[in-house]
C-alpha positions as CSV (number, residue, x, y, z in Angstrom):
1,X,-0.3,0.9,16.4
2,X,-0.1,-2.4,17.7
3,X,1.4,-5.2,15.4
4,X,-0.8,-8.8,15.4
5,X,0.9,-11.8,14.1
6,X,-0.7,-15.0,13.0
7,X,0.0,-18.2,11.5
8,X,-1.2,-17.7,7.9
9,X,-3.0,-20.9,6.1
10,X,-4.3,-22.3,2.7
11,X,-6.9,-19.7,3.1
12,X,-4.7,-17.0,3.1
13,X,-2.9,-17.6,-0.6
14,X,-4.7,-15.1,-2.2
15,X,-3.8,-12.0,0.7
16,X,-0.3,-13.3,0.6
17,X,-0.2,-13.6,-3.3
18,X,-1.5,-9.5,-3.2
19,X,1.0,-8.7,-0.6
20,X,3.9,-10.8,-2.2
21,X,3.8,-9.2,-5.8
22,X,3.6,-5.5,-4.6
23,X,5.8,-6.1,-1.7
24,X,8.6,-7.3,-3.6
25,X,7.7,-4.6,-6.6
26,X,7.8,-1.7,-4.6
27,X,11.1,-3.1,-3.2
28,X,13.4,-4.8,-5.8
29,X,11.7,-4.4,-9.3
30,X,14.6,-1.2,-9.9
31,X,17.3,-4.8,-9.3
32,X,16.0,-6.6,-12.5
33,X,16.9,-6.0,-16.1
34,X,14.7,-8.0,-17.5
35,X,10.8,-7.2,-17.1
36,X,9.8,-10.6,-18.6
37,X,12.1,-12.4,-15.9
38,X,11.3,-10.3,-12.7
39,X,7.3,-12.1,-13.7
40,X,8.5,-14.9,-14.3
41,X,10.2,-15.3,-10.8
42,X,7.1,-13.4,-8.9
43,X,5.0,-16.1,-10.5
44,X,7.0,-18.9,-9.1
45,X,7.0,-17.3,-5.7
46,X,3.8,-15.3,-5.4
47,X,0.8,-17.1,-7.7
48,X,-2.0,-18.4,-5.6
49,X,-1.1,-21.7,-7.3
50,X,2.4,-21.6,-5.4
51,X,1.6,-20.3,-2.1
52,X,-1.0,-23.0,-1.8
53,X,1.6,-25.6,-1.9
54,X,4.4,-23.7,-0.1
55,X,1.4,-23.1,3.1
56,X,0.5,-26.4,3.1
57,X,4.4,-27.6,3.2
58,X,5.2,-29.6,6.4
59,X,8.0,-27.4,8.2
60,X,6.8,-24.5,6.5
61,X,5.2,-20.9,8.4
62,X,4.1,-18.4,7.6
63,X,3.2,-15.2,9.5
64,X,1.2,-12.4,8.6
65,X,1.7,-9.2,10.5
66,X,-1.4,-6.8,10.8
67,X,-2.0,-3.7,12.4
68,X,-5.3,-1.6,11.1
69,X,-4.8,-4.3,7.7
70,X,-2.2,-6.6,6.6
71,X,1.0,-5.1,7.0
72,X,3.7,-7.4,6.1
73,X,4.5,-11.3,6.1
74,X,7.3,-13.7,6.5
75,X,8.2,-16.8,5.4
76,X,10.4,-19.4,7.4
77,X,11.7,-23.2,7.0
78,X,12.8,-25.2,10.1
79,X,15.8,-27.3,10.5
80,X,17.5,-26.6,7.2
81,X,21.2,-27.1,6.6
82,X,22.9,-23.8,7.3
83,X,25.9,-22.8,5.1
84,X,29.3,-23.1,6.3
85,X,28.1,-24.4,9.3
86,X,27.6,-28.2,10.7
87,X,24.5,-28.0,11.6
88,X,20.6,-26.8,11.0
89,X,18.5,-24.1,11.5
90,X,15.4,-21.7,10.9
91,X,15.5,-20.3,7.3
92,X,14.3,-17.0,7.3
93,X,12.9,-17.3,2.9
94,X,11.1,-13.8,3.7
95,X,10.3,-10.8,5.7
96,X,8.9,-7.6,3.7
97,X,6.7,-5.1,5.1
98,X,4.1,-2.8,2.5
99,X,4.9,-0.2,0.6
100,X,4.3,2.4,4.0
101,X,5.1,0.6,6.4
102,X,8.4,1.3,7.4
103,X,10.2,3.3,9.3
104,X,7.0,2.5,12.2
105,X,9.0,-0.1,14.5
106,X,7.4,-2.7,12.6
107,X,10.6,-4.4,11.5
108,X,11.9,-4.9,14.8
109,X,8.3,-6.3,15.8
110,X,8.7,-8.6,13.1
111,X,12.2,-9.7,14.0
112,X,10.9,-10.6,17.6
113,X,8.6,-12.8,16.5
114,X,10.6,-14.5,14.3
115,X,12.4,-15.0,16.9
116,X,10.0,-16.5,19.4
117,X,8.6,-19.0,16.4
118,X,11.9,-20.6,15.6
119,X,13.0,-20.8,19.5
120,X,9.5,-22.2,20.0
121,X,10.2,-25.0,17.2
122,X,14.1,-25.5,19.4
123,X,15.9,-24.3,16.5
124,X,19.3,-23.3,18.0
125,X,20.1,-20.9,14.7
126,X,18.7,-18.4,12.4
127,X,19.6,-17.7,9.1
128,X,19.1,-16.0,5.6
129,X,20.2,-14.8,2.3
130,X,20.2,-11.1,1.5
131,X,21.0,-9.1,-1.3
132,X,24.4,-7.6,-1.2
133,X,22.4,-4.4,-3.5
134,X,20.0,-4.2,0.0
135,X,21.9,-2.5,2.5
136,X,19.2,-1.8,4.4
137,X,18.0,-4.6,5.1
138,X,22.2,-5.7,6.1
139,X,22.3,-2.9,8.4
140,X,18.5,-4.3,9.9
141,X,20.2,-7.9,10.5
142,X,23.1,-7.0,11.6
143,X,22.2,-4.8,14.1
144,X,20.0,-7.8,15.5
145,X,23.7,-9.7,15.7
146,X,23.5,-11.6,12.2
147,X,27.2,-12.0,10.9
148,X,28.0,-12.7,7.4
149,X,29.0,-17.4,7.0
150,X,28.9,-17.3,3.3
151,X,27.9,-15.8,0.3
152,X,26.5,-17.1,-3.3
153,X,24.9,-15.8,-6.6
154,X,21.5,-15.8,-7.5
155,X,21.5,-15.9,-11.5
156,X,18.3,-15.5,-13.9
157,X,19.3,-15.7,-18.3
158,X,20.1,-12.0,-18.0
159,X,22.0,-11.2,-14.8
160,X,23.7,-12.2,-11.9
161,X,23.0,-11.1,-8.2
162,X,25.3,-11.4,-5.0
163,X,22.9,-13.1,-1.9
164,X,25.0,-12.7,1.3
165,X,24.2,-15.8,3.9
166,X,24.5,-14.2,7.4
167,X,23.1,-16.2,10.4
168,X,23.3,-16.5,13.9
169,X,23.1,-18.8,17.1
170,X,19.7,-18.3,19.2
171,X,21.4,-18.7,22.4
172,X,21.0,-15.4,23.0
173,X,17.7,-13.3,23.8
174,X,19.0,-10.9,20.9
């Protein structure tokens, strides 16, 4: 089935709230040690109260994929600073798909039109942070040309987590 992408909006909070805690459950909750802290941190990301703000953020998108129903969403910031580099870029914050919906082509649907959003804002880079623990997902960018700048830790009271930063130049049609 066909993926649709759209812009998502204020109206869409609650969908990407839903999406955004079970998303990121299915995914990483087995990465936390602490139960208390892995709510803590989807409340910060994913409460209605959040999102709101975040979709109504100039230089802010997000896109909601859908095929039959909502299938995934990203999140990404224009012309941030990229790391090690002297210059900016697209910030890819987010790109999950549901509990399902892998393994369906969906990802590299996805990836194409991130792609096409930050070349349409003239951004001349795309980057990330990834967990080192999601090799997956490394494998996924990297195949798509990302290469590692950079990396950094992600700490919460209990326990530290490796993010690698991995980018790459949009010069290409990669």
């Amino acid at each position: 089935m066909e993926l649709l992408f759209r812009h998502a909006t204020a109206s869409d909070a609650a969908l990407l709230s839903e999406m955004g805690f079970r998303t990121y459950r299915h995914h990483f909750a087995h990465l936390w040690n602490s139960e208390n802290e892995l709510s803590a941190f989807l409340e910060a990301e994913y409460s209605v109260a959040a999102l709101q703000q975040s979709l109504n953020t100039p230089g802010v998108r997000w896109l909601i994929a859908e095929a039959a129903q909502p299938t995934g969403f990203a999140k990404l910031s224009w012309r941030r600073p990229v790391p090690e580099r002297n210059q900016t870029g697209a910030l890819l914050h987010k790109l999950y798909l549901m509990p399902g919906e892998t393994g369906k082509g969906y990802g590299e649907a996805f990836w194409q039109a991130i792609l096409r959003e930050a070349r349409a804002e003239n951004e001349t880079w795309l980057w990330l942070e990834v967990l080192e623990a999601n090799a997956g997902a490394r494998r996924f960018y990297e195949a798509r040309g990302l290469k590692m700048l950079t990396q950094t830790l992600f700490s919460s009271a209990t326990q530290q987590s490796v993010l690698f930063i991995m980018g790459k130049a949009l010069d290409d049609n990669a």
